[in-house]
N, CA, C and O atoms as a MOPAC input file, in Angstrom:
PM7 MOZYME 1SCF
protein

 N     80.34700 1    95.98600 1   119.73400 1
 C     80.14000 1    95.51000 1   118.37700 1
 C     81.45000 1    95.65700 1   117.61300 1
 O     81.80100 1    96.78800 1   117.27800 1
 N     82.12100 1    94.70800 1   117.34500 1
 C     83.24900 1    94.63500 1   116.27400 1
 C     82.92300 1    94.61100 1   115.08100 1
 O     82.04700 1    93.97200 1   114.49800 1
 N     84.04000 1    95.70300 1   114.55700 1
 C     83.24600 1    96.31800 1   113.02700 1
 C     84.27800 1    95.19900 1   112.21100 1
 O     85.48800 1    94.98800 1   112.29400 1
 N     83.12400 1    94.56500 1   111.34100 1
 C     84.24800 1    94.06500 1   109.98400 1
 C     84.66800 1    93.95500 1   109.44100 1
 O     84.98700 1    92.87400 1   108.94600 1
 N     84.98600 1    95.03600 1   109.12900 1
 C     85.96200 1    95.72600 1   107.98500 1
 C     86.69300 1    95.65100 1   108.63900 1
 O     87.39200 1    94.83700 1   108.03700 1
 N     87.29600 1    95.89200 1   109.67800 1
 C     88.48000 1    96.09900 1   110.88000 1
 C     88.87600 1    97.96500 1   110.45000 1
 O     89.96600 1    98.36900 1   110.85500 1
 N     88.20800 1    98.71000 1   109.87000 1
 C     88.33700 1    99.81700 1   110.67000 1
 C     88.30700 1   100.44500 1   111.60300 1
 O     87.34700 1   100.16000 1   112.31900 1
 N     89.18600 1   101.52800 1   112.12000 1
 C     88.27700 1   101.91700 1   113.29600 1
 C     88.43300 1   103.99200 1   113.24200 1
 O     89.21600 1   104.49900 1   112.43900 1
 N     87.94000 1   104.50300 1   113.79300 1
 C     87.92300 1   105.72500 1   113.50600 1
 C     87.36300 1   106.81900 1   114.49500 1
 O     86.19500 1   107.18100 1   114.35700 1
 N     88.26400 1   107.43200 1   115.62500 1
 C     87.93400 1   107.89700 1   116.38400 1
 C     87.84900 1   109.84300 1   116.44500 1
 O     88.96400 1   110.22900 1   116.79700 1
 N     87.17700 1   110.69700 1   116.28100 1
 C     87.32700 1   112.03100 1   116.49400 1
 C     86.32000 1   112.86400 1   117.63700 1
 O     85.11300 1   113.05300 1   117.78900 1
 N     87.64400 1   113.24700 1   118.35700 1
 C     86.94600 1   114.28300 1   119.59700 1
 C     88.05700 1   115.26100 1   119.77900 1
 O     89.11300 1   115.08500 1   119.17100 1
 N     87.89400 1   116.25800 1   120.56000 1
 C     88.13100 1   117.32700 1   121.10600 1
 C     88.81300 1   116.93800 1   122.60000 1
 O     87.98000 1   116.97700 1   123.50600 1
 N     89.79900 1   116.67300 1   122.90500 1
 C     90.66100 1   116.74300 1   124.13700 1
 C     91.42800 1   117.64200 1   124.57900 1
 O     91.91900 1   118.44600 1   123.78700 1
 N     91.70500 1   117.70800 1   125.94500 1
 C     92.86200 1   118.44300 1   126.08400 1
 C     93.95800 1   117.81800 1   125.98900 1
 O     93.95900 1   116.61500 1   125.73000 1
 N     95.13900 1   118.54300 1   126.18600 1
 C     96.67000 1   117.87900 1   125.98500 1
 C     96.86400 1   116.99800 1   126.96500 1
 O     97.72400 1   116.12600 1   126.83800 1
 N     95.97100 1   117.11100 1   128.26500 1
 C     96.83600 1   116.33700 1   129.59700 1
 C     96.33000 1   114.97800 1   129.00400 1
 O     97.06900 1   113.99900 1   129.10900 1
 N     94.67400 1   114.82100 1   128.16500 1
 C     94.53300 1   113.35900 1   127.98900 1
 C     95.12300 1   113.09700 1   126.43600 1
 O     95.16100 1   111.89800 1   126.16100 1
 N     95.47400 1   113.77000 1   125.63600 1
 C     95.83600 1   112.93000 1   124.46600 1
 C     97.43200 1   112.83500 1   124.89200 1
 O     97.98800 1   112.20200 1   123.99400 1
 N     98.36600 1   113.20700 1   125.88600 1
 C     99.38200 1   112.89500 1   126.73200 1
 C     98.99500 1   110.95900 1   127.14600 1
 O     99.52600 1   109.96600 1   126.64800 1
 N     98.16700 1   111.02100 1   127.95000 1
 C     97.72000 1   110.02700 1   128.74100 1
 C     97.30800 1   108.90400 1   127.18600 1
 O     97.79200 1   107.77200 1   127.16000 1
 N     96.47100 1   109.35900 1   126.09700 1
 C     96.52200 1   108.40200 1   125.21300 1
 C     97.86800 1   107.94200 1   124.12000 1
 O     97.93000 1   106.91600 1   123.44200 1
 N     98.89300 1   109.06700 1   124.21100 1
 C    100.10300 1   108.49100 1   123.85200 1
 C    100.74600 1   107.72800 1   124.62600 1
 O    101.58700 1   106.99300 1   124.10700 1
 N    100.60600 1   107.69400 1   125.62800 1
 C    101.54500 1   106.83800 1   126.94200 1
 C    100.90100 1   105.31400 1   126.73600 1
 O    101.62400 1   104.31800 1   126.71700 1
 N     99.30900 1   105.24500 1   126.56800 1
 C     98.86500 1   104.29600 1   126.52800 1
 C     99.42100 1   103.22600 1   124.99400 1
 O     99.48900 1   102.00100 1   124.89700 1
 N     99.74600 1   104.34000 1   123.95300 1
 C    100.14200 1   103.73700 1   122.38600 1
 C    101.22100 1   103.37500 1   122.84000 1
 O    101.54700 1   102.32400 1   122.28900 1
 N    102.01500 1   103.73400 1   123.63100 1
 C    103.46800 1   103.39600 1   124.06700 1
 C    103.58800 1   102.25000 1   124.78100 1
 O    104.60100 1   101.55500 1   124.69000 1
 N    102.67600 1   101.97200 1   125.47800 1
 C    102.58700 1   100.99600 1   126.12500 1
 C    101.93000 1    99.58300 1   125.35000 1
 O    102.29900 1    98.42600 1   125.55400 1
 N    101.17800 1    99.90300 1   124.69300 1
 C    100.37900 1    98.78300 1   124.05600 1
 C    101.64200 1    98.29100 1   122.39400 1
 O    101.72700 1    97.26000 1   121.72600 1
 N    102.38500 1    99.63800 1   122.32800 1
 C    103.44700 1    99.00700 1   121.22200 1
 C    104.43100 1    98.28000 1   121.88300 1
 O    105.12900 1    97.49600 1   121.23900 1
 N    104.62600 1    98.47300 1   123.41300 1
 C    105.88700 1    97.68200 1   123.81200 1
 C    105.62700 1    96.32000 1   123.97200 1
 O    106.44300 1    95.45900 1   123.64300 1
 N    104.21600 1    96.00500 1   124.60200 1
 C    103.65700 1    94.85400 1   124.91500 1
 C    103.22400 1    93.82300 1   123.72100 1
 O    103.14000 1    92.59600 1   123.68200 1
 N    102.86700 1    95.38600 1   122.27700 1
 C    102.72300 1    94.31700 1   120.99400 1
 C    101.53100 1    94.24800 1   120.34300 1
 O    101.40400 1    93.88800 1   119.17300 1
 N    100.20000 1    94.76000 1   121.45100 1
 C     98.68700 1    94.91500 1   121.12700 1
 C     98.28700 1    95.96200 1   121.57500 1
 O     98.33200 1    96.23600 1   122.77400 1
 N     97.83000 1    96.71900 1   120.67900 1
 C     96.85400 1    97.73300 1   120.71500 1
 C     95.31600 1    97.58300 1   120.33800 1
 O     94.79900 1    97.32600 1   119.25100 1
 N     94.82700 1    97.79600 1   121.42000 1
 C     93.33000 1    97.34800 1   121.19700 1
 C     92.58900 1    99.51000 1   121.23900 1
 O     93.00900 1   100.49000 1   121.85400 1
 N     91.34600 1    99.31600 1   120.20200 1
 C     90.80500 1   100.53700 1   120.60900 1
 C     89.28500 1   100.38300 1   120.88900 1
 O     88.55300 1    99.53800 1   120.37300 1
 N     89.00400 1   101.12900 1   121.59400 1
 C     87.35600 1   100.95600 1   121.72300 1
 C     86.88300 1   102.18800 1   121.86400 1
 O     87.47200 1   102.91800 1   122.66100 1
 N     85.66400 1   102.73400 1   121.09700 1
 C     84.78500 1   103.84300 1   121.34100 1
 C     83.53000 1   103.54400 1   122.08400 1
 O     82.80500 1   104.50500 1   122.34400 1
 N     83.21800 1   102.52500 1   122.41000 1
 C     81.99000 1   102.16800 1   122.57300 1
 C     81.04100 1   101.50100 1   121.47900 1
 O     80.19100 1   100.63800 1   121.69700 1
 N     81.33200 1   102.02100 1   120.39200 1
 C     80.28500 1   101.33300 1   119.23400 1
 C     81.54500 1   100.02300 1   118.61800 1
 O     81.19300 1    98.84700 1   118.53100 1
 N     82.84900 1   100.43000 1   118.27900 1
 C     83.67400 1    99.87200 1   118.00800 1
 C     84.96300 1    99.44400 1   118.04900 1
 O     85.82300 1   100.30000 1   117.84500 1
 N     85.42000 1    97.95400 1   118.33300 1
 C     86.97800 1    98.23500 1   119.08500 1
 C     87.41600 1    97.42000 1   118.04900 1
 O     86.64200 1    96.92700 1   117.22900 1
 N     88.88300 1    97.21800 1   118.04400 1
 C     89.62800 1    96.48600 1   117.27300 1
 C     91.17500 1    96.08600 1   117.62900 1
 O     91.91500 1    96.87700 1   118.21500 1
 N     91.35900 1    95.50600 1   117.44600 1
 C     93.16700 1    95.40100 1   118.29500 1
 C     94.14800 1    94.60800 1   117.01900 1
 O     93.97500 1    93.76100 1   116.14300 1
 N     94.87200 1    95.17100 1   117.36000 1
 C     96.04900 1    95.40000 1   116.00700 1
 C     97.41100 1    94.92900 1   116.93600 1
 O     97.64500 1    95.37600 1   118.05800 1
 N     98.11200 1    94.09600 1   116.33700 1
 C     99.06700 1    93.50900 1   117.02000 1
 C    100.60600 1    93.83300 1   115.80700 1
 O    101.11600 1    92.99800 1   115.06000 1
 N    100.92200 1    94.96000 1   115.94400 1
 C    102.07200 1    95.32400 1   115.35300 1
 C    103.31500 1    94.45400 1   115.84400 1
 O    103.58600 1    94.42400 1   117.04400 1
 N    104.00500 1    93.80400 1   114.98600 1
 C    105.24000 1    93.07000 1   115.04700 1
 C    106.35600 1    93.24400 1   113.77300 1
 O    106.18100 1    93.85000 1   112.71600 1
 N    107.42400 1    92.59200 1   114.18200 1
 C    108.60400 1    93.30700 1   113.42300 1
 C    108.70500 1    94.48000 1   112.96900 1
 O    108.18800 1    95.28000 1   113.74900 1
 N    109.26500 1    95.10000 1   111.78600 1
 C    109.75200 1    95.86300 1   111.63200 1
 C    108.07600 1    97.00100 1   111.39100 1
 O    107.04200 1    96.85200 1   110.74000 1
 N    108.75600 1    98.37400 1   112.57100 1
 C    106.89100 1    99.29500 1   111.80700 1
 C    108.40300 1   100.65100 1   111.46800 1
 O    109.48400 1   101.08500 1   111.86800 1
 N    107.15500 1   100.76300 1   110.27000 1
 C    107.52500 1   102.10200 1   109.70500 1
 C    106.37900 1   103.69500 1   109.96800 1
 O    105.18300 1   103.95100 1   109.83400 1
 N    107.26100 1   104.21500 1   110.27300 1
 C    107.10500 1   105.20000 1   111.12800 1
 C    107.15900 1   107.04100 1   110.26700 1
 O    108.25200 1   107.51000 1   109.95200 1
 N    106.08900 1   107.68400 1   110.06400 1
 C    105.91000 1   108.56600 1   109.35500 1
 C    105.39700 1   110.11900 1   110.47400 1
 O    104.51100 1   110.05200 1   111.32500 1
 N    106.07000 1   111.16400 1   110.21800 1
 C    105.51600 1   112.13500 1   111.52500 1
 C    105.97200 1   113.08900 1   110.10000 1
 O    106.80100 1   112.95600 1   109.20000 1
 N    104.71600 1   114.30800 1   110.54200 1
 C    104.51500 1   115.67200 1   109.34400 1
 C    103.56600 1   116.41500 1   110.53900 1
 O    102.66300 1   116.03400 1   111.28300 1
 N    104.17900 1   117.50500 1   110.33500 1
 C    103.98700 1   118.86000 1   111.29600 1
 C    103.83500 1   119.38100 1   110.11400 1
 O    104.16500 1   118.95200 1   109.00800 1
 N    103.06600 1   120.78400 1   110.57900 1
 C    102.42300 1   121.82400 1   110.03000 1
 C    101.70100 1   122.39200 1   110.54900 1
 O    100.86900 1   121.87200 1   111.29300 1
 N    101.79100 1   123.74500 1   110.30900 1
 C    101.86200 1   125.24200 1   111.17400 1
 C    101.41500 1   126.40500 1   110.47600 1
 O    102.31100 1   127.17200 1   110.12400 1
 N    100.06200 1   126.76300 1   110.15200 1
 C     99.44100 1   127.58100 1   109.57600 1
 C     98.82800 1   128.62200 1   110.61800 1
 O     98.72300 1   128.61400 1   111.84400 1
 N     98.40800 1   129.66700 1   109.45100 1
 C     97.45000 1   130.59100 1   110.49200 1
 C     96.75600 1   129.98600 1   111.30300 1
 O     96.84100 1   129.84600 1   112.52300 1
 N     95.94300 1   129.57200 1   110.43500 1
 C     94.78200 1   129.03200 1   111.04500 1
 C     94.47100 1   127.53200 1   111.85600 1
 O     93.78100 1   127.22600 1   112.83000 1
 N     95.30400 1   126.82400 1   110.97400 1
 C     95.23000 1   125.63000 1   111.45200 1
 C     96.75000 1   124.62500 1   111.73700 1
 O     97.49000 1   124.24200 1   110.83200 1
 N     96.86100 1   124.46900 1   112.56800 1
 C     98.14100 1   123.52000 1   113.22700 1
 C     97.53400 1   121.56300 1   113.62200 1
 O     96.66900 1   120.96400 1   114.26200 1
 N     99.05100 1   121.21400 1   112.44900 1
 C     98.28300 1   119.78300 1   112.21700 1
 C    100.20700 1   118.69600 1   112.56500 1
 O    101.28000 1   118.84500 1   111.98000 1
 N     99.79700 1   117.64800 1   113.80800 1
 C    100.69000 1   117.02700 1   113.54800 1
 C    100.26300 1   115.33400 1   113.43300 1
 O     99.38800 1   114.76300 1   114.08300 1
 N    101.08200 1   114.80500 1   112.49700 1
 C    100.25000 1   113.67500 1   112.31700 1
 C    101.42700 1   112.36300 1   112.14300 1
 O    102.43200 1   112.37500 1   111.43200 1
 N    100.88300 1   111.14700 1   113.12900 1
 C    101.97800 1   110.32300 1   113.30000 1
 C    100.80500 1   108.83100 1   112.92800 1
 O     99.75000 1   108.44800 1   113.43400 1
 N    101.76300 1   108.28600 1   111.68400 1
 C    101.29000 1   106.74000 1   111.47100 1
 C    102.14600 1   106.12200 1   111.35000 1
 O    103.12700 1   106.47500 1   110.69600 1
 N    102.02100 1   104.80500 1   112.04800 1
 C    102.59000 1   103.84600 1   112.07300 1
 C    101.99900 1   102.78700 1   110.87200 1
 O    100.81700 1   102.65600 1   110.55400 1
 N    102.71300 1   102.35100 1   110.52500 1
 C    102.60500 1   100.96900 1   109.68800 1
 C    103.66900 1    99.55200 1   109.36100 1
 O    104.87900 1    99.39400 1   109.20000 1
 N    102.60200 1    98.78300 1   109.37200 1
 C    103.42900 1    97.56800 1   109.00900 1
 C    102.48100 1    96.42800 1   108.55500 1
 O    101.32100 1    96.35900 1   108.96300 1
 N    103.05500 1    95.49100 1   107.64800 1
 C    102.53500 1    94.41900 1   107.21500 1
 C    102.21300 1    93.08100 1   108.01400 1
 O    103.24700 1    92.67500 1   108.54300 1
 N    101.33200 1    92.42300 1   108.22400 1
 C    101.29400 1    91.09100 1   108.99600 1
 C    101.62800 1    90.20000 1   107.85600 1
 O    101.28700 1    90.10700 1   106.67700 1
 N    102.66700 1    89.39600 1   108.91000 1
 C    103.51100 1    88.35500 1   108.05400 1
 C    103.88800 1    88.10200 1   107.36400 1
 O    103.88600 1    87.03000 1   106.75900 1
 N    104.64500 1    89.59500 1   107.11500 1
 C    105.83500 1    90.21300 1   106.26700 1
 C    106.55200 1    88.96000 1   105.63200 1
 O    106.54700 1    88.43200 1   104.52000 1
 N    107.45800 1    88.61300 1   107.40300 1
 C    108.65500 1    88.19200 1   107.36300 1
 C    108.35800 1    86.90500 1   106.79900 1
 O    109.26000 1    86.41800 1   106.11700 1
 N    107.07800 1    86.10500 1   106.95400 1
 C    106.68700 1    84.96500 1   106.31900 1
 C    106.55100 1    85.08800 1   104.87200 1
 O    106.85800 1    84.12200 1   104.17200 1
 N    106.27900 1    85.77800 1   104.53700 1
 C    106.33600 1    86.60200 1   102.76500 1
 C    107.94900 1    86.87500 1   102.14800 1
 O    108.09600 1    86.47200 1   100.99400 1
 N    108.79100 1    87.31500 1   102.59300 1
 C    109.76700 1    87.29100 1   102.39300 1
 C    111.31800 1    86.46100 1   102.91500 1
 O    112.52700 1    86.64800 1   103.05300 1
 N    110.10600 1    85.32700 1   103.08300 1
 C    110.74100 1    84.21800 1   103.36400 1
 C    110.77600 1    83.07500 1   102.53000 1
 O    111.47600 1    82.06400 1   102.58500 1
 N    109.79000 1    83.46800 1   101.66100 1
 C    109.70900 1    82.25800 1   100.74200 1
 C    110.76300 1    82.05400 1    99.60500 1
 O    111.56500 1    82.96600 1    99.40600 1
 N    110.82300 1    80.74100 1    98.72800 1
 C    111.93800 1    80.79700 1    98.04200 1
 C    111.06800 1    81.67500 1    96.73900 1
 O    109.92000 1    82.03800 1    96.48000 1
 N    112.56400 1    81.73800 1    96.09600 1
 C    112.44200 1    82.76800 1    94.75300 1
 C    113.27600 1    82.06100 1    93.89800 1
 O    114.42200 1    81.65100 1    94.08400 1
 N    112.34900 1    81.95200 1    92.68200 1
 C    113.69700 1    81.63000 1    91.25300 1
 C    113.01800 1    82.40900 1    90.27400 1
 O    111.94900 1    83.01800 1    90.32500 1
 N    114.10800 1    82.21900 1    89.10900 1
 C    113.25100 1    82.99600 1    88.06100 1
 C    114.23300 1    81.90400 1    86.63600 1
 O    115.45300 1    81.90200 1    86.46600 1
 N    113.32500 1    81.21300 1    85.94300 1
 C    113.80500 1    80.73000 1    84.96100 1
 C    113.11900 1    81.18900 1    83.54300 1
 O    112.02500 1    81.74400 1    83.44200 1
 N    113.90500 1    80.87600 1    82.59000 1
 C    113.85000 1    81.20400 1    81.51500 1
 C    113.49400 1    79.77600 1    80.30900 1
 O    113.76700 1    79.59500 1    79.12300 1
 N    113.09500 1    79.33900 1    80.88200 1
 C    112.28100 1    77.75400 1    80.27700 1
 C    112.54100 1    78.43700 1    78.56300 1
 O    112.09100 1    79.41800 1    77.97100 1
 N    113.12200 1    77.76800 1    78.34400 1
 C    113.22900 1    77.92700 1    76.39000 1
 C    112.81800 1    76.80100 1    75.63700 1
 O    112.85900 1    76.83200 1    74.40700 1

């Protein structure tokens, strides 16, 4: 079932050898261009192109240790900032 909102939102409990194995897979699906995800109830595939901006924040508490990596980028940026521009002053 493809959700329509195009969210998607996955939380479980892994060990390192598979969230290893699911970074290799983000690595792979960014080189190729599509990243598709599926839980079973919901998948979605996201096709990152040109320029992605790239955000990573670590943190290291007693209690809780958090590292967190998003990617982002706009679809059809470059078509957006491609268009012409004027700016007149009609008097």
């Amino acid at each position: 079932m493809k959700n329509t909102n195009y969210d998607f939102r996955h939380e479980s409990f892994q060990d390192s050898n598979t969230i290893v194995d699911l970074i290799s897979s983000l690595q792979q699906g960014l080189s190729k261009g599509q990243l598709t995800f599926s839980d079973g109830d919901n998948t979605i595939t996201l096709k990152p192109t040109g320029l992605l901006y790239l955000t990573i924040e670590a943190c290291a508490d007693s209690e809780l240790n958090v590292l967190d990596i998003r990617v982002t980028w706009q679809e059809n940026r470059s078509e957006r900032l491609n268009k012409p521009f004027s700016v007149s002053t009609d008097e």
